[in-house]
Structures are given as C-alpha cells and as structure tokens.
N, CA, C and O atoms as a GROMACS GRO file, in nm:
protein
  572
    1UNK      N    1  -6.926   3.589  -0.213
    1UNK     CA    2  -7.031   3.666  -0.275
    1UNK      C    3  -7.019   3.652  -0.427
    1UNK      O    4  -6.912   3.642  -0.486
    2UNK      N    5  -7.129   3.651  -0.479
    2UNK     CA    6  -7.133   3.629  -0.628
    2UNK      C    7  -7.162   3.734  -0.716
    2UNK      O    8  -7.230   3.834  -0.694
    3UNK      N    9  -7.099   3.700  -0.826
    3UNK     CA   10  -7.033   3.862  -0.889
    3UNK      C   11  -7.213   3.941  -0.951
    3UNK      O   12  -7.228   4.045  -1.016
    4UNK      N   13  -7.300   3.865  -0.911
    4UNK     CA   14  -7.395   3.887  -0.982
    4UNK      C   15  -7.516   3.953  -0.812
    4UNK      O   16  -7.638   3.968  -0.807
    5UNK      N   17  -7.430   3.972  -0.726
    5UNK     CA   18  -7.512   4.040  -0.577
    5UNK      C   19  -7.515   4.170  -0.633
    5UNK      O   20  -7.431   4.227  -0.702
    6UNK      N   21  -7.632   4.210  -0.588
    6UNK     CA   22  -7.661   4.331  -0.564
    6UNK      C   23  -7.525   4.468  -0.493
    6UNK      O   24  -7.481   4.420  -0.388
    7UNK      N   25  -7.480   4.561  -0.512
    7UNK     CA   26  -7.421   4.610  -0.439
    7UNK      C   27  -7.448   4.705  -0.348
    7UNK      O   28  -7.466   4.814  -0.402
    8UNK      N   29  -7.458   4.707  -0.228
    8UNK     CA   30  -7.465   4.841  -0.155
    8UNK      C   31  -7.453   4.945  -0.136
    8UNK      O   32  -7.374   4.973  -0.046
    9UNK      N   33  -7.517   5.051  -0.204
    9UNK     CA   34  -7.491   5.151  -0.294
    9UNK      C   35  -7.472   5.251  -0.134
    9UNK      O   36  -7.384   5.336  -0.116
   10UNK      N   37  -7.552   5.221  -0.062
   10UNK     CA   38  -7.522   5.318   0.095
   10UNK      C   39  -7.413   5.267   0.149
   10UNK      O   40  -7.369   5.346   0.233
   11UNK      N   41  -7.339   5.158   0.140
   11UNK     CA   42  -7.246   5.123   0.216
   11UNK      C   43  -7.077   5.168   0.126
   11UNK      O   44  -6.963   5.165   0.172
   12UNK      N   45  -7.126   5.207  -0.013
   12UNK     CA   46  -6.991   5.185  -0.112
   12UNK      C   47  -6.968   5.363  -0.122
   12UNK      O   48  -6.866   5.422  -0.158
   13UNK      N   49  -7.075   5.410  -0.085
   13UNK     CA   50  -7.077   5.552  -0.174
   13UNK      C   51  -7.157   5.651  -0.017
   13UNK      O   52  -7.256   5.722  -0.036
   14UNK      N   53  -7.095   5.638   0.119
   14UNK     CA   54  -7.201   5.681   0.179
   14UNK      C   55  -7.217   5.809   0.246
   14UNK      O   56  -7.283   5.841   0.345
   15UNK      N   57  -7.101   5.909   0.127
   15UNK     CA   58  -7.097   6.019   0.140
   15UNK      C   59  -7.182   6.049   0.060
   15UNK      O   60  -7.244   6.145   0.104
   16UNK      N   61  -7.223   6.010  -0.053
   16UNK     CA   62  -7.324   6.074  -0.157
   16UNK      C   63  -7.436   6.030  -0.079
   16UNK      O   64  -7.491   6.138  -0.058
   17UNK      N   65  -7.501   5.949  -0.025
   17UNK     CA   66  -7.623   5.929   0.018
   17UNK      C   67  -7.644   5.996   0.140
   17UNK      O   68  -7.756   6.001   0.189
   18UNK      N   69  -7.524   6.058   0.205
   18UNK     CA   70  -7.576   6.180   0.310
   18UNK      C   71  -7.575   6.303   0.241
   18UNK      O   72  -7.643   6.392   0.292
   19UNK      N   73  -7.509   6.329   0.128
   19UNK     CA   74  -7.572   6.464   0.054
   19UNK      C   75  -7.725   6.452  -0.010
   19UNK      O   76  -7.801   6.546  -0.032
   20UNK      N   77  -7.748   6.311  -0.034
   20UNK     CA   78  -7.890   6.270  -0.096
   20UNK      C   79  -7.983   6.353  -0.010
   20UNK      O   80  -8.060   6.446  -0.036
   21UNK      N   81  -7.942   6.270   0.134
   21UNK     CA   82  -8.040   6.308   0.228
   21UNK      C   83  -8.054   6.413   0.255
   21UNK      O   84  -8.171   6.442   0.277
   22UNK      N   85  -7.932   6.546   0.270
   22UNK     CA   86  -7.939   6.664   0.267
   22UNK      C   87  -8.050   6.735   0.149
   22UNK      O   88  -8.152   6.801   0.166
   23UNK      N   89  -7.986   6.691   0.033
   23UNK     CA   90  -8.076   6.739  -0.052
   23UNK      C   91  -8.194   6.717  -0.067
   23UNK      O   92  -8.254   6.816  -0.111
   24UNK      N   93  -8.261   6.622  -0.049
   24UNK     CA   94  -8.387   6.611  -0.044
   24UNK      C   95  -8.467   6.674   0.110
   24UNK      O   96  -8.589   6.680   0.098
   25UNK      N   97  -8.417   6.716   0.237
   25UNK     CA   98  -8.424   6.787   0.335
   25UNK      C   99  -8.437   6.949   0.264
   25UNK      O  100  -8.528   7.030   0.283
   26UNK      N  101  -8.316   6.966   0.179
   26UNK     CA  102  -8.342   7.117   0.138
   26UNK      C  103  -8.503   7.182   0.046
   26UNK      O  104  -8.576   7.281   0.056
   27UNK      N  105  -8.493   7.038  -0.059
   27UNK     CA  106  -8.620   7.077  -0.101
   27UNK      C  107  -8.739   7.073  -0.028
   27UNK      O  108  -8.837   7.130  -0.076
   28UNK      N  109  -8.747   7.026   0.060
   28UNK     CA  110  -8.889   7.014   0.139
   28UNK      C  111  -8.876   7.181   0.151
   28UNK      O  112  -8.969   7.242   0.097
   29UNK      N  113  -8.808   7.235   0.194
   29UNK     CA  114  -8.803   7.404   0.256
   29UNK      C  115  -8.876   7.460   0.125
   29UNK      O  116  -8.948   7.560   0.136
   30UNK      N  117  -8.861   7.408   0.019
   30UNK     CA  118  -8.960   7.546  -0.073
   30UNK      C  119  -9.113   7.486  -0.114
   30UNK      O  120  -9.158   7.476  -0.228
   31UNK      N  121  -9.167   7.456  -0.009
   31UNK     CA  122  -9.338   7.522  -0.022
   31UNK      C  123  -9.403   7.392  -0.165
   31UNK      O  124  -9.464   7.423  -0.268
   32UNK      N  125  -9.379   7.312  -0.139
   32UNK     CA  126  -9.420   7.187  -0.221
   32UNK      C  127  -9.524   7.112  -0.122
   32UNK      O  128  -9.466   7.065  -0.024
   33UNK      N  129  -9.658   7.090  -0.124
   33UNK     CA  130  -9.699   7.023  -0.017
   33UNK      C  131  -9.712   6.901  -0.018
   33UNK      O  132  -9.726   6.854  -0.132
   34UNK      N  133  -9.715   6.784   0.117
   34UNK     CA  134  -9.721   6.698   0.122
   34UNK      C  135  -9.821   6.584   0.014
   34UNK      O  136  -9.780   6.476  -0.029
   35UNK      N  137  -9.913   6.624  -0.003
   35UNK     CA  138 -10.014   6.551  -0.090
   35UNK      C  139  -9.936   6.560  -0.235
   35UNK      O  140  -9.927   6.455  -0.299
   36UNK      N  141  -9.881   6.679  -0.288
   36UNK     CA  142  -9.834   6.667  -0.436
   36UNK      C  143  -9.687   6.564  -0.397
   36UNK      O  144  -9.652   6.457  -0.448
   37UNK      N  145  -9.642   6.620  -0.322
   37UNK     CA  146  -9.527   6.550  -0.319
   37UNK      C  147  -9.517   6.372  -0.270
   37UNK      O  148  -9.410   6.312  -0.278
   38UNK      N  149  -9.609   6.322  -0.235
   38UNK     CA  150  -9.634   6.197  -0.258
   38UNK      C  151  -9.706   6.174  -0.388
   38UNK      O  152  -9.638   6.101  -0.461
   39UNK      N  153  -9.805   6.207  -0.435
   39UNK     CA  154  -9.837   6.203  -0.529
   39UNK      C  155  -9.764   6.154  -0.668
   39UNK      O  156  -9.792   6.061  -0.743
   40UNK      N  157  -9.666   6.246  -0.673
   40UNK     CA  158  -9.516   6.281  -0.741
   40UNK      C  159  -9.456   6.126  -0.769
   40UNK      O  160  -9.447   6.059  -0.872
   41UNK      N  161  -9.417   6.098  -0.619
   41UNK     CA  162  -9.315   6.011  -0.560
   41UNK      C  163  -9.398   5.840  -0.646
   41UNK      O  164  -9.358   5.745  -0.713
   42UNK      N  165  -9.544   5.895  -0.578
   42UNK     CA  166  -9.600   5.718  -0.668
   42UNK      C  167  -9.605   5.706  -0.826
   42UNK      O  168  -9.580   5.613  -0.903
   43UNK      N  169  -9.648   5.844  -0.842
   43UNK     CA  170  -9.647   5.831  -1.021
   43UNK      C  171  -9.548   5.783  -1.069
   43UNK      O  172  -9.538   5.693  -1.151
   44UNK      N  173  -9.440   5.869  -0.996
   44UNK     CA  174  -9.269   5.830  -1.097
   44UNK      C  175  -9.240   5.638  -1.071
   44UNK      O  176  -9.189   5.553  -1.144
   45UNK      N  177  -9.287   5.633  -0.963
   45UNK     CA  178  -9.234   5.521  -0.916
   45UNK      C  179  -9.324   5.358  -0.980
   45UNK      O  180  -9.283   5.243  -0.986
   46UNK      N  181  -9.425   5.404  -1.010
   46UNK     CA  182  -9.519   5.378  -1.129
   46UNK      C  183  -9.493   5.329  -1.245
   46UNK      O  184  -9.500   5.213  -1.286
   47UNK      N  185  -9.458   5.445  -1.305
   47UNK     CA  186  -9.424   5.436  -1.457
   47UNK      C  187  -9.269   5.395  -1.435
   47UNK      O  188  -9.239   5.338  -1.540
   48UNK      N  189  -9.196   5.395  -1.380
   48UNK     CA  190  -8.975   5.312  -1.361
   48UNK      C  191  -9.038   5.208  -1.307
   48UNK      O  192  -8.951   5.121  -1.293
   49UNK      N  193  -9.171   5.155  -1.258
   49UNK     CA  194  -9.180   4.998  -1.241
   49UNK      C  195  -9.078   4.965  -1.090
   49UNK      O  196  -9.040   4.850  -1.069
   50UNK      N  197  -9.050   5.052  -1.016
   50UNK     CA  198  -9.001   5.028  -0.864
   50UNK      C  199  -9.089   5.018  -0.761
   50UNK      O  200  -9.136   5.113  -0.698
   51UNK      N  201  -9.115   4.877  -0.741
   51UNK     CA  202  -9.175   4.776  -0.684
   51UNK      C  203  -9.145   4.865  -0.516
   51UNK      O  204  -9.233   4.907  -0.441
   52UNK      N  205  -9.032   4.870  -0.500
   52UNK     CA  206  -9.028   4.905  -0.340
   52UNK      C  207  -9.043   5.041  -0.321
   52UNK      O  208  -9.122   5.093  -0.242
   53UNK      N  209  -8.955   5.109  -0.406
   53UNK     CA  210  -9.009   5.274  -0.390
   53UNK      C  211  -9.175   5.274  -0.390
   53UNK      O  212  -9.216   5.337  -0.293
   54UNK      N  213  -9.305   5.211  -0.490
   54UNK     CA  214  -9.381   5.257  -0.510
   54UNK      C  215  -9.462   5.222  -0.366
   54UNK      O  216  -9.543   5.300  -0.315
   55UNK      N  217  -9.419   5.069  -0.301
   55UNK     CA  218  -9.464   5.066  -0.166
   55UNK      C  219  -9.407   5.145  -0.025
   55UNK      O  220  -9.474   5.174   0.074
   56UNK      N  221  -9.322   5.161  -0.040
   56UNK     CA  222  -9.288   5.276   0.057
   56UNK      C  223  -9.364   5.416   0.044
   56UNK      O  224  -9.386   5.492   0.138
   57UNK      N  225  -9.401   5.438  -0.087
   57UNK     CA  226  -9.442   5.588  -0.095
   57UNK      C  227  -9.614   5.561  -0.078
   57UNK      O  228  -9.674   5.650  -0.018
   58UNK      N  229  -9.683   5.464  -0.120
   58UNK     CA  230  -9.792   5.442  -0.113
   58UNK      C  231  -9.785   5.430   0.039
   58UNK      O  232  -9.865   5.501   0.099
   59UNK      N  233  -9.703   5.350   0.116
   59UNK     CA  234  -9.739   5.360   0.299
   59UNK      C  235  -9.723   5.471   0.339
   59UNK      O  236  -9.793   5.510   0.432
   60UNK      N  237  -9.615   5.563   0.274
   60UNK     CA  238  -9.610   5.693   0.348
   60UNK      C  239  -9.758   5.832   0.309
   60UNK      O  240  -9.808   5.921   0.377
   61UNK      N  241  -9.778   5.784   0.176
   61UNK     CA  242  -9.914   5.884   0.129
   61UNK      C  243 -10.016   5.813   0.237
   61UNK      O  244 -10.086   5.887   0.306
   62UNK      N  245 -10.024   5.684   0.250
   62UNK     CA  246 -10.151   5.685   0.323
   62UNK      C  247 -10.172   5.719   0.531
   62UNK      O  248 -10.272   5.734   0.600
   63UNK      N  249 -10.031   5.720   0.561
   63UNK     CA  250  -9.982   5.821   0.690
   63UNK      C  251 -10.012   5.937   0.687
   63UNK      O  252 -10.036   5.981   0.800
   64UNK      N  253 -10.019   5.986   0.631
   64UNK     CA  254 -10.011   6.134   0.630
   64UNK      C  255 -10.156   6.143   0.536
   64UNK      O  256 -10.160   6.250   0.475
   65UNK      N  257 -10.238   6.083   0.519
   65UNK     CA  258 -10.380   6.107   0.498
   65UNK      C  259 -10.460   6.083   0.356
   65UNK      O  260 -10.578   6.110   0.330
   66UNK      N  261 -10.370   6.029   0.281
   66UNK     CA  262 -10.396   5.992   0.197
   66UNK      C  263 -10.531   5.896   0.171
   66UNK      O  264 -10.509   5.788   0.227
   67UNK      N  265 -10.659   5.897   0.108
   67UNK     CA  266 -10.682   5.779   0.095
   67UNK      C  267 -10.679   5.674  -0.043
   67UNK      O  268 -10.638   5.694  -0.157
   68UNK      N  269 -10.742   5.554   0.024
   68UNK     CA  270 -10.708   5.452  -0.072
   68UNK      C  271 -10.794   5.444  -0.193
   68UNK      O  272 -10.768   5.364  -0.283
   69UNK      N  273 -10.893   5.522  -0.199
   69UNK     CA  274 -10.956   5.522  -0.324
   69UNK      C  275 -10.888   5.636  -0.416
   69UNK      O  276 -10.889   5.627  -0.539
   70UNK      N  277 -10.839   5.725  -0.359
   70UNK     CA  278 -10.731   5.786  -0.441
   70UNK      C  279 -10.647   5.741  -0.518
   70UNK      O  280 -10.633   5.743  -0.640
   71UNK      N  281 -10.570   5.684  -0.400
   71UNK     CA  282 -10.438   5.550  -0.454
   71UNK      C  283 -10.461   5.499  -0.553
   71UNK      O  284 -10.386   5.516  -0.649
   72UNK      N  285 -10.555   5.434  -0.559
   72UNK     CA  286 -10.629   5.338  -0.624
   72UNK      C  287 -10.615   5.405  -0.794
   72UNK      O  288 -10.569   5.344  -0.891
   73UNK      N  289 -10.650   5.489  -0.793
   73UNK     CA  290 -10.670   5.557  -0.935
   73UNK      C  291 -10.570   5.672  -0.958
   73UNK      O  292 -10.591   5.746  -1.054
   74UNK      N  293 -10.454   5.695  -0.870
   74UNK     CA  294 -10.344   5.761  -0.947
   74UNK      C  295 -10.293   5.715  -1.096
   74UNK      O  296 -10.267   5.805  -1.175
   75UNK      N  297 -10.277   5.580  -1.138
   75UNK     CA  298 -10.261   5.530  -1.269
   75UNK      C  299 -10.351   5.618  -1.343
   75UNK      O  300 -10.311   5.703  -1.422
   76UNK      N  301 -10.487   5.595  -1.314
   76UNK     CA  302 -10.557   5.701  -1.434
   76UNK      C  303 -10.615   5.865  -1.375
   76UNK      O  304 -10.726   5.912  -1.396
   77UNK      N  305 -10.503   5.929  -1.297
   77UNK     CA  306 -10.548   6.026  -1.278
   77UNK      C  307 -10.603   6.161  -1.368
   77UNK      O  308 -10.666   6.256  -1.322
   78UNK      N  309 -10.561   6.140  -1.500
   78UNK     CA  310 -10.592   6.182  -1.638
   78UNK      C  311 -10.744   6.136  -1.690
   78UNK      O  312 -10.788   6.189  -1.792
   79UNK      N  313 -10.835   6.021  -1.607
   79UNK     CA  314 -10.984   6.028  -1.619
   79UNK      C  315 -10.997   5.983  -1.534
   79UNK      O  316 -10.967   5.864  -1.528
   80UNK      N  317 -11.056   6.058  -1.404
   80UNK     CA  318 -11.134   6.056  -1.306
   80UNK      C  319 -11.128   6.230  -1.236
   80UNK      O  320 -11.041   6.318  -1.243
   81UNK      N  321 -11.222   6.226  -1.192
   81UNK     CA  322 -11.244   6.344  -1.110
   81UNK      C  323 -11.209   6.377  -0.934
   81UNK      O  324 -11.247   6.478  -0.874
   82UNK      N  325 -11.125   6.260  -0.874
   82UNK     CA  326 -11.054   6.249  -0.769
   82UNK      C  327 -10.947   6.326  -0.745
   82UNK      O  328 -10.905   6.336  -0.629
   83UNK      N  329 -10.863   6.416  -0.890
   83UNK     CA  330 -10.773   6.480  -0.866
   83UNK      C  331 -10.802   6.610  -0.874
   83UNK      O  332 -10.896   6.620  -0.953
   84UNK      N  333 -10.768   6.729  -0.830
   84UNK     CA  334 -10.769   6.855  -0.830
   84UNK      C  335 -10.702   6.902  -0.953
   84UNK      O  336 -10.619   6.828  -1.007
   85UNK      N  337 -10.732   7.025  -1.007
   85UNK     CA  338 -10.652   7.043  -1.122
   85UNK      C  339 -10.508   7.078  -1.100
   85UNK      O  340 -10.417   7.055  -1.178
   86UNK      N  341 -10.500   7.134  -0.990
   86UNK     CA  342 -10.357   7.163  -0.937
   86UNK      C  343 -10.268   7.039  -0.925
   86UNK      O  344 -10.151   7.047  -0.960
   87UNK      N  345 -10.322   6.922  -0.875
   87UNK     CA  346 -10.268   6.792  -0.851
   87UNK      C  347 -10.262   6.733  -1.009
   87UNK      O  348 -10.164   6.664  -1.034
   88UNK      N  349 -10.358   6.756  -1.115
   88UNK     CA  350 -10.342   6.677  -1.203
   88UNK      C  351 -10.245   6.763  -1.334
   88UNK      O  352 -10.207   6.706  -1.436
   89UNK      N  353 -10.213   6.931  -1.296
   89UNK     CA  354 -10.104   6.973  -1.331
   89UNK      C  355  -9.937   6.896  -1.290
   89UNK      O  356  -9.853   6.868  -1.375
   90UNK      N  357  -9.921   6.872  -1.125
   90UNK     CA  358  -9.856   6.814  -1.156
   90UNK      C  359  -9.843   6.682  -1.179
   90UNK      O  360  -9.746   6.655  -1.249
   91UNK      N  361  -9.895   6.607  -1.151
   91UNK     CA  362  -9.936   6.445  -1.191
   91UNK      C  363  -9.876   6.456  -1.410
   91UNK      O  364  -9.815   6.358  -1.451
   92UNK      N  365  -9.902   6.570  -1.510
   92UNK     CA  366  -9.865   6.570  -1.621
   92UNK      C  367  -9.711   6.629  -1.610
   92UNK      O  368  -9.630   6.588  -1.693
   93UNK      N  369  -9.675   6.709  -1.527
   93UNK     CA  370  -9.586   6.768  -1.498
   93UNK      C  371  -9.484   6.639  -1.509
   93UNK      O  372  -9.400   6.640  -1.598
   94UNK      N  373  -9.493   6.523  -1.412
   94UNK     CA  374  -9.423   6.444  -1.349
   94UNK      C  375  -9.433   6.358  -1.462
   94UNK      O  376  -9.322   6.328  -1.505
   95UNK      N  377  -9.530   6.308  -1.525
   95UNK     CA  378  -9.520   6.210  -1.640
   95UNK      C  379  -9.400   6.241  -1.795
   95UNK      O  380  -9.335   6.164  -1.866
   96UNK      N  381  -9.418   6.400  -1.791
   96UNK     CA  382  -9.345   6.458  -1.916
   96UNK      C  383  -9.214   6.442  -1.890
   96UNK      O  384  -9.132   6.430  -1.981
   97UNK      N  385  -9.165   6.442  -1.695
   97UNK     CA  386  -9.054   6.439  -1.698
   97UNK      C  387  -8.987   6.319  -1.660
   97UNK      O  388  -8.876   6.317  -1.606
   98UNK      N  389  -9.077   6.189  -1.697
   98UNK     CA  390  -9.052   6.074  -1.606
   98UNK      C  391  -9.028   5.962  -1.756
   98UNK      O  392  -8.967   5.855  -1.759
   99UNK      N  393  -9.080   6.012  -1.836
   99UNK     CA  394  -9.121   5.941  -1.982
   99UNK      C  395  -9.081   6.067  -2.074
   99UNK      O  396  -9.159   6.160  -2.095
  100UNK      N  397  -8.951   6.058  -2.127
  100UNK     CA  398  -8.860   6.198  -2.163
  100UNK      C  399  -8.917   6.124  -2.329
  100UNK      O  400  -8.907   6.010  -2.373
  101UNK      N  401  -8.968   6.233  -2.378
  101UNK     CA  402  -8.977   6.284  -2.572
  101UNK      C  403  -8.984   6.340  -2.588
  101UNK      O  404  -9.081   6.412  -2.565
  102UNK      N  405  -8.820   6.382  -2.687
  102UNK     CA  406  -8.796   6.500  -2.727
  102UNK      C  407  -8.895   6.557  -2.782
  102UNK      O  408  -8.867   6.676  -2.796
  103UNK      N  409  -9.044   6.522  -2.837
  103UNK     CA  410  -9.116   6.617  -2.888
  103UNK      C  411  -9.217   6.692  -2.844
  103UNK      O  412  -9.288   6.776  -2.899
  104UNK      N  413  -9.212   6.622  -2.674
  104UNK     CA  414  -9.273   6.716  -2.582
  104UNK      C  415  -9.263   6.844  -2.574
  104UNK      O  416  -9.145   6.879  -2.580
  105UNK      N  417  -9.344   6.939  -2.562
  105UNK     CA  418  -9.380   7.070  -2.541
  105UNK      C  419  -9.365   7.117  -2.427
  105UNK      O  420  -9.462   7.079  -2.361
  106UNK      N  421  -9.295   7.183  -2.361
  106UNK     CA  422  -9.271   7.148  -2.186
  106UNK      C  423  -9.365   7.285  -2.201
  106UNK      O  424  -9.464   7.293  -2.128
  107UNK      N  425  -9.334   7.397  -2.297
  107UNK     CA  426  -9.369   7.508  -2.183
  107UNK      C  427  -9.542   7.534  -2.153
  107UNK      O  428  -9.594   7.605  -2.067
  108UNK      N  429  -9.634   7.415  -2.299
  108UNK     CA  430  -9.789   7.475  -2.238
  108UNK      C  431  -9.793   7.414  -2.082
  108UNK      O  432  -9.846   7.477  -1.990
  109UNK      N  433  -9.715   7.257  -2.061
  109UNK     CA  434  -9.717   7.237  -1.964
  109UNK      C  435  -9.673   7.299  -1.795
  109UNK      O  436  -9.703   7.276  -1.678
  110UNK      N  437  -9.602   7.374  -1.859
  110UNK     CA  438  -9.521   7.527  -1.780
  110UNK      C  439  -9.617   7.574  -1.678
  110UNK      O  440  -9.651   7.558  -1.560
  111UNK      N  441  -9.652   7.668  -1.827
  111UNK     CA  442  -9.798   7.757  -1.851
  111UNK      C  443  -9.912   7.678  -1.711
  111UNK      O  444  -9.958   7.741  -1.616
  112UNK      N  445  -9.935   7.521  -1.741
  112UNK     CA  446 -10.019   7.503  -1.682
  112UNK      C  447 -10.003   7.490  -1.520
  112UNK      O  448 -10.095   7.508  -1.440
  113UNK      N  449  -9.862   7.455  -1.484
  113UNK     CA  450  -9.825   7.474  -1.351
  113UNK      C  451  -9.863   7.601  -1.320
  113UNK      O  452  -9.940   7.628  -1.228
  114UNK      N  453  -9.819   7.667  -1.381
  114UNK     CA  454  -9.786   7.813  -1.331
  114UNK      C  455  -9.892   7.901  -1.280
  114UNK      O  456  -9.870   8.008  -1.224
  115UNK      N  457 -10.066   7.825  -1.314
  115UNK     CA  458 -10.181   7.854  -1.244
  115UNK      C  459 -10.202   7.814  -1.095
  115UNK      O  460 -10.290   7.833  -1.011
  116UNK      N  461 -10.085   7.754  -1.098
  116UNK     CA  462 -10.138   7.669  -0.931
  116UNK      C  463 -10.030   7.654  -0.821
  116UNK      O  464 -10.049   7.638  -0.700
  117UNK      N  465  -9.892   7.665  -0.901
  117UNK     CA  466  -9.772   7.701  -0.849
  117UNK      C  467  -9.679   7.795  -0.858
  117UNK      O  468  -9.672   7.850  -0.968
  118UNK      N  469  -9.595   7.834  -0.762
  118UNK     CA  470  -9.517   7.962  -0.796
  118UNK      C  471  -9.418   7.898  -0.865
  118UNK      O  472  -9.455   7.785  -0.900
  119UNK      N  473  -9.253   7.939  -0.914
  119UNK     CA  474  -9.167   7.912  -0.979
  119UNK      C  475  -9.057   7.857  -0.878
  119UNK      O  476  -8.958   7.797  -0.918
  120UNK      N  477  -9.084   7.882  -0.738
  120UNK     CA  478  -8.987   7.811  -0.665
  120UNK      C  479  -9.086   7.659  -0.657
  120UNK      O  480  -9.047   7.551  -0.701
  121UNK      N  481  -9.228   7.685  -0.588
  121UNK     CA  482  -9.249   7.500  -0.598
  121UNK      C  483  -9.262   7.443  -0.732
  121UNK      O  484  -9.293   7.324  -0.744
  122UNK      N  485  -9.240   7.521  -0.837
  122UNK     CA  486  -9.229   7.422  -0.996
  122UNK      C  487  -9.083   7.358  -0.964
  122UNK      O  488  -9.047   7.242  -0.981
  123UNK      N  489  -8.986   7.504  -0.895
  123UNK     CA  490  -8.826   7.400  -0.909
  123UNK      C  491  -8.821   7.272  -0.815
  123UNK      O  492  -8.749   7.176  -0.845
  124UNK      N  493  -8.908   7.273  -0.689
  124UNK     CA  494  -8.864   7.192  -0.572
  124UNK      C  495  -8.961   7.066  -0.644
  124UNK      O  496  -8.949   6.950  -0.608
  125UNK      N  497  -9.068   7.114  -0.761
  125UNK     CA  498  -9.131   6.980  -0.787
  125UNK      C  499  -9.051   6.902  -0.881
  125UNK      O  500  -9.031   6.781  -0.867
  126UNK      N  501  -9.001   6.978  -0.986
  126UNK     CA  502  -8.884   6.941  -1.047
  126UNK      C  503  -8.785   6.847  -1.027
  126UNK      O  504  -8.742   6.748  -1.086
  127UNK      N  505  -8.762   6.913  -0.922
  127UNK     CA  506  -8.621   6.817  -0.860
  127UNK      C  507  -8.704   6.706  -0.763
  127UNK      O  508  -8.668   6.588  -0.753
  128UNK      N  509  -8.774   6.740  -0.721
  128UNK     CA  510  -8.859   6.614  -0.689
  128UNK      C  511  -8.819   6.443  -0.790
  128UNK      O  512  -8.747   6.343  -0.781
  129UNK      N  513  -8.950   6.520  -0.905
  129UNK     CA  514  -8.953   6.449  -1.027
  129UNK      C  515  -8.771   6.352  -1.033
  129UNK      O  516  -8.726   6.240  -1.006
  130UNK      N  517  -8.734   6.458  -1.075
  130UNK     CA  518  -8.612   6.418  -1.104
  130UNK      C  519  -8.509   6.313  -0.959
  130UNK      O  520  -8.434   6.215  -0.964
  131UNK      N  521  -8.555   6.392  -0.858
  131UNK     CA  522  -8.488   6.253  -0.726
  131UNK      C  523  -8.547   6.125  -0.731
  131UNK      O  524  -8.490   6.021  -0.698
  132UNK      N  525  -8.664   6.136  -0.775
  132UNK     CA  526  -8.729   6.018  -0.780
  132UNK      C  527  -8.707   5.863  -0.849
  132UNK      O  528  -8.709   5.746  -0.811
  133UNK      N  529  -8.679   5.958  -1.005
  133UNK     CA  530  -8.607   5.896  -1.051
  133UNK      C  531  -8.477   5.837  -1.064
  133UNK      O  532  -8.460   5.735  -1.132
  134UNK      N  533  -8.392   5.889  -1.010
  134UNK     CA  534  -8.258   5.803  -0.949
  134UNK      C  535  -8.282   5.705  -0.862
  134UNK      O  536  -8.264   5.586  -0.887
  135UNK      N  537  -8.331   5.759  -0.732
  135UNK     CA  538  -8.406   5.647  -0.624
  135UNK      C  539  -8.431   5.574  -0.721
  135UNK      O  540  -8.343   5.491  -0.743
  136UNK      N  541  -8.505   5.573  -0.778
  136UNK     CA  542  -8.592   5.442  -0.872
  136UNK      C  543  -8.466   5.362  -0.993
  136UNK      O  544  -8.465   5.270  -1.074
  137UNK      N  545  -8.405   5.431  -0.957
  137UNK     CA  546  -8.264   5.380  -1.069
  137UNK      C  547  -8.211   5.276  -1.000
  137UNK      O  548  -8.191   5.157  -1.026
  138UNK      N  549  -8.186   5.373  -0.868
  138UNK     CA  550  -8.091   5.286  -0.763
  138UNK      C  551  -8.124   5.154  -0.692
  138UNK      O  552  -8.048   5.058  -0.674
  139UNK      N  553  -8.299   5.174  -0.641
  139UNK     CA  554  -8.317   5.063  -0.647
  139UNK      C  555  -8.329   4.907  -0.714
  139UNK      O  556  -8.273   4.800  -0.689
  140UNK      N  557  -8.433   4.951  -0.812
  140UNK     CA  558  -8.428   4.842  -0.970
  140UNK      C  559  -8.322   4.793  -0.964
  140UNK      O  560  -8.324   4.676  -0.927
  141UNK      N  561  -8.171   4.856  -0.999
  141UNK     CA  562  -8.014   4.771  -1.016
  141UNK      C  563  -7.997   4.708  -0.915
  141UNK      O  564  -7.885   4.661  -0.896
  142UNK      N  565  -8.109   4.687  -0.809
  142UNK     CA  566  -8.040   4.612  -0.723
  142UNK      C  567  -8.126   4.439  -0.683
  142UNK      O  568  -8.102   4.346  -0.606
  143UNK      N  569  -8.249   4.476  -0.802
  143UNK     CA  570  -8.322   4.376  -0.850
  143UNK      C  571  -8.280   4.226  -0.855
  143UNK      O  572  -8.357   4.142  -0.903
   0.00000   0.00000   0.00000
C-alpha cells in the first residue's frame, strides 16, 4: 500500500464511528424535521465541496420526498421563492456556520431562527450543521 492511500477512518478508529452513529441517532430525538435536516446536510455539503456526502444526501432528500426542482435551486435558496421562511432561516443558519467570519453577527440570525424554531431544534440543528461538517472533513481526506 502506498503511503499516499486513503486511510480507513471506520476501520482505524471504529469506536469513534459507533459513538458517531450514536450521536447522530440522539439528535434525531429533538424535533428537527426531515426536510430541514436534509436540507442542512446538502447545503453544508455544497459549500466543503463533498462530492459523495452531497450525493448521498441529495438520494436520501429525494426518498423521503423531496423534489428535484427544489434540489435544483438549494445553491440559490437566498433568491427564489421555493423555500419557506422557516427553511430559508435555516438554510442562513447553516451557511454562517459552514463559512465561519469572525464578523458574523450570529445573534440577528438567532433572533431569526427563533420565529420558527424552539431552542432545543436550534441545538439539534446546530449540531447537525456542525456533524456535517466533519463527515465532509472525513470524507474529502480521503480524496
């Protein structure tokens, strides 16, 4: 094997990837629904440029009911009228925390969740956001 293979991050480490799985099992329990939470999953996966995360999550949004003219225009869900304001709260939600500057303002963005979500699905979207992005870490390094 050549020092330049990919490594098997489930086969080297595969106690952390059954706490992964736990953890991402726990967040489903707080009240995040399926549509944001794919939603979530393609944006992040979008903007980190993860080629396989973004097709896995695009097959799984369109299982569960997604359609493709949606899909289609998550990139500009910021102009079109396909998104709900609740969805396009978090769709900014997920960008502020996916594309980190320090001179972001988190809390009008707060503020704006906070019309459409309670404070437990801001945390489970949160950590969403934030699983996503590792996934998307983990895969890419293996580019």
């Amino acid at each position: 094997m050549s020092s330049s293979h990919p490594i098997r991050y489930d086969q080297q480490i595969p106690d952390v990837f059954k706490a992964l799985h736990a953890l991402h099992q726990a967040v489903d329990t707080h009240g995040l629904d399926r549509t944001i939470h794919h939603l979530v999953l393609i944006r992040a996966s979008q903007i980190n440029g993860c080629a396989g995360c973004l097709k896995m999550h695009l097959h799984e949004a369109r299982q569960h009911g997604e359609t493709q003219d949606r899909l289609d225009r998550i990139l500009v869900w910021d102009h079109v009228d396909e998104f709900s304001e609740r969805e396009k709260a978090a769709l900014a939600w997920t960008e502020s925390l996916t594309v980190l500057d320090r001179k972001t303002d988190y809390g009008p963005l707060r503020a704006r969740l906070r019309e459409y979500f309670s404070d437990e699905q801001i945390a489970a979207l949160t950590t969403t956001v934030g699983m996503i992005g590792f996934w998307n870490r983990l895969q890419i390094s293996t580019h």
